[in-house]
NUBA-45636 format. One record per residue (C-alpha): residue in three letters; x, y, z. Coordinates in steps of 0.2 Angstrom, whole numbers, plus 5000, padded with zeros to 4 digits. Layout:
NUBA-45636
ALA, X, Y, Z
...
END
This chain:
NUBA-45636
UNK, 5045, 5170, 4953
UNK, 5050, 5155, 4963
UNK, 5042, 5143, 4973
UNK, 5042, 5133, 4990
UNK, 5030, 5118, 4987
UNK, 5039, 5104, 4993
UNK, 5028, 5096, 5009
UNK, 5027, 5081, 5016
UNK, 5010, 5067, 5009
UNK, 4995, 5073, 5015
UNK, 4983, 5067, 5002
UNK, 4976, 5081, 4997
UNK, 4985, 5093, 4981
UNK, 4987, 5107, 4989
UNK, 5005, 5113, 4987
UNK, 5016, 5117, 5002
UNK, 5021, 5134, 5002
UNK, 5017, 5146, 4990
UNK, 5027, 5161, 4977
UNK, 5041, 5174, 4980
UNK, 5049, 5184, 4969
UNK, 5067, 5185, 4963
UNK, 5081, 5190, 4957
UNK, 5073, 5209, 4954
UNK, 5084, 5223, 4947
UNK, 5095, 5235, 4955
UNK, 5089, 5234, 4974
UNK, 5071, 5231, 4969
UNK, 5062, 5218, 4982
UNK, 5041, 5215, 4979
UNK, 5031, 5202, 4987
UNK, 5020, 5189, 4976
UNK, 5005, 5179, 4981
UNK, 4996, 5166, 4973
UNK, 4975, 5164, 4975
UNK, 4977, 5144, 4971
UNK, 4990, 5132, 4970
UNK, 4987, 5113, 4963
UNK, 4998, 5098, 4965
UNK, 4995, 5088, 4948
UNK, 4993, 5073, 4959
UNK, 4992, 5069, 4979
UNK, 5003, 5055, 4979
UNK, 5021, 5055, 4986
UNK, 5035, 5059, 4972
UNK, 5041, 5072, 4961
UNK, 5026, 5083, 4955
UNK, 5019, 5097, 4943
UNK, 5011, 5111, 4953
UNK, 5002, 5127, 4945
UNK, 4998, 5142, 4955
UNK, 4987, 5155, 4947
UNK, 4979, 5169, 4953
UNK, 4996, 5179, 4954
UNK, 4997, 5196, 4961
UNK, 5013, 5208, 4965
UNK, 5013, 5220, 4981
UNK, 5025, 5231, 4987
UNK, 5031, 5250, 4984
UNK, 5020, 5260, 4972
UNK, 5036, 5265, 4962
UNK, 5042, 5246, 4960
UNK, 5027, 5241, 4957
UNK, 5026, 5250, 4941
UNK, 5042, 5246, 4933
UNK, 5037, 5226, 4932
UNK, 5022, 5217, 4927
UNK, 5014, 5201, 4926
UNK, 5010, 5189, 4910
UNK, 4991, 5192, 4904
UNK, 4989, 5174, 4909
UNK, 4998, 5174, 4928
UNK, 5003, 5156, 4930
UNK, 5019, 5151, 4935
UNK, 5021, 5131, 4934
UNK, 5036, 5122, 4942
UNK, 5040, 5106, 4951
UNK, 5036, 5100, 4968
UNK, 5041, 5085, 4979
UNK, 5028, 5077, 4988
UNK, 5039, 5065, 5002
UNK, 5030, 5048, 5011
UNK, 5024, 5052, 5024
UNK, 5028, 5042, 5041
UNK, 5018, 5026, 5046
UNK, 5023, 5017, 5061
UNK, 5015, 5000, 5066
UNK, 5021, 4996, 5084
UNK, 5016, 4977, 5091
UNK, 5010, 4974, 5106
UNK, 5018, 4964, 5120
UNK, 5004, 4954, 5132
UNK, 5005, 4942, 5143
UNK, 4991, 4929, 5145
UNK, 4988, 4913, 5157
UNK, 4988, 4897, 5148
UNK, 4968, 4891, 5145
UNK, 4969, 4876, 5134
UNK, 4963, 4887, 5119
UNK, 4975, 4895, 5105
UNK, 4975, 4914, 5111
UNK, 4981, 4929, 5100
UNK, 4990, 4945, 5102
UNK, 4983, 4962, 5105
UNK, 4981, 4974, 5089
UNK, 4998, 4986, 5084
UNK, 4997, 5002, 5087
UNK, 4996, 5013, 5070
UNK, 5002, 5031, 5070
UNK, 5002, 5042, 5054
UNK, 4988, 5038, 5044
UNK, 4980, 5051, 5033
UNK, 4963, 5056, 5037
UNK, 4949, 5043, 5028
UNK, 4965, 5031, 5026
UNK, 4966, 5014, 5034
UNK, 4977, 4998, 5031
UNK, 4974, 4983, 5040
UNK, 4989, 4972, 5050
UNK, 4989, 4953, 5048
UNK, 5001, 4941, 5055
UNK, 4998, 4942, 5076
UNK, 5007, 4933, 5086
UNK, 4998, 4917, 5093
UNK, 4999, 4902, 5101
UNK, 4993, 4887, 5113
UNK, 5006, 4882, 5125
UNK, 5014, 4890, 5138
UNK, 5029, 4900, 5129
UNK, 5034, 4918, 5121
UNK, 5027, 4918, 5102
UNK, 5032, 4934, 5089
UNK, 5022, 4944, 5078
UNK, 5026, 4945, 5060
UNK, 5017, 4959, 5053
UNK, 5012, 4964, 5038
UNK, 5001, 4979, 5032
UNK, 4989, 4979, 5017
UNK, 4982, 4995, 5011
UNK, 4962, 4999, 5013
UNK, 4951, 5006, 5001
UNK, 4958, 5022, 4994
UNK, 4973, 5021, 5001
UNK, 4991, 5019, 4992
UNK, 5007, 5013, 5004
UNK, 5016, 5022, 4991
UNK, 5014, 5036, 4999
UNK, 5020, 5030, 5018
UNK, 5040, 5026, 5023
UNK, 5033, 5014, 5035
UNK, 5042, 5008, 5051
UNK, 5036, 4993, 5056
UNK, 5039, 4984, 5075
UNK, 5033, 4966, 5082
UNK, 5026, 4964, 5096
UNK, 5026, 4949, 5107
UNK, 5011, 4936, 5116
UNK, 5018, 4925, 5131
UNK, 5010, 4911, 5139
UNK, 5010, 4908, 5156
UNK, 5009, 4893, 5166
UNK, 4989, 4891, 5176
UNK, 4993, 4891, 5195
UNK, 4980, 4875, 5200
UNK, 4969, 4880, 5216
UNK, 4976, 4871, 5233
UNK, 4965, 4880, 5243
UNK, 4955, 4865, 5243
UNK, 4939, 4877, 5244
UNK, 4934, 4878, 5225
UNK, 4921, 4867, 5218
UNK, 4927, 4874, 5199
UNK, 4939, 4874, 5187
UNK, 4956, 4867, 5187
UNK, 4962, 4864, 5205
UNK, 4969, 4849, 5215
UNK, 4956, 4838, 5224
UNK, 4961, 4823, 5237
UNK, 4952, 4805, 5241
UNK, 4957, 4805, 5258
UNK, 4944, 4795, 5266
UNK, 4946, 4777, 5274
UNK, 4938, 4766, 5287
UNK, 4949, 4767, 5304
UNK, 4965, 4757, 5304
UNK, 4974, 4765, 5317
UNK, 4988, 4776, 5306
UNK, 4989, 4792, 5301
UNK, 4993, 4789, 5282
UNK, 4976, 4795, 5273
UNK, 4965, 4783, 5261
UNK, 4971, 4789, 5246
UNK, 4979, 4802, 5233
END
């Protein structure tokens, strides 16, 4: 018997393929099936994995000529590979507001179901400018990096300048106003600034 139980982490310990038989006698070829397979661990690395269950199909007359252990187990080794995680930045652009503005949240692709990590180390700043993520991923609760070959890209915030209001018709917010007024004195050049 043989197996193919390699796969890729999915934390769970269900093995990735299942049993086949070789190496039979002559030109005798049978088929094996396993009813349970169990990884003797969900996390990424080199494994145990049982099957049990084991039954043989195939011609009547080959069948006869070979038989099982009382105890049809076949234990081998599996390798369970890191899965992919990929934390992209965000790139966004914001107008300057006198306050210290932050980055958008990355983009993460790959998690396990019921897995989480969070991302620290957004991008932000106050003044006009381009400021850079330096991210960095902790695990959640139940969850082991160990298991992820993680590819990690930062992102970007930039600042842009405010465009003050000419228009001379808003009452609000930053803007340029004018004192213009003066008593007649026979010019043109207004009263002030």
């Amino acid at each position: 018997l043989v197996a193919s139980a390699n796969k890729v982490y999915d934390g769970t310990t269900t093995p990735g393929g299942g049993v086949s038989v070789q190496g039979l006698l002559g030109s005798d070829a049978l088929s094996a099936t396993a009813g349970l397979g169990v990884l003797d661990s969900k996390d990424a690395g080199r494994r145990t994995v049982t099957f049990g269950g084991i039954t043989l199909s195939g011609d009547p007359d080959t069948l006869a000529n070979y038989v099982l252990p009382a105890d049809a187990r076949f234990i081998t080794t599996a390798e369970i590979a890191r899965a992919p995680l990929t934390i992209s930045g965000a790139t966004t652009s914001l107008t300057y507001n006198a306050a210290t503005q932050t980055n958008a949240a990355p983009v993460i692709t790959g998690l396990v179901a019921g897995e989480t990590v969070s991302v620290t180390g957004l991008a932000n700043g106050r003044n006009v400018g381009r400021y850079s993520d330096a991210l960095v991923a902790t695990a959640g609760d139940g969850t082991n990096l160990d298991n992820y070959a993680i590819t990690i890209s930062n992102g970007s915030l930039t600042l842009t300048p405010f465009v003050l209001d000419l228009s001379g018709t808003s009452s609000s917010g930053p803007r340029l106003v004018a004192s213009a007024n003066k008593v007649y004195d026979g010019t043109t050049t207004p009263g002030g600034g």
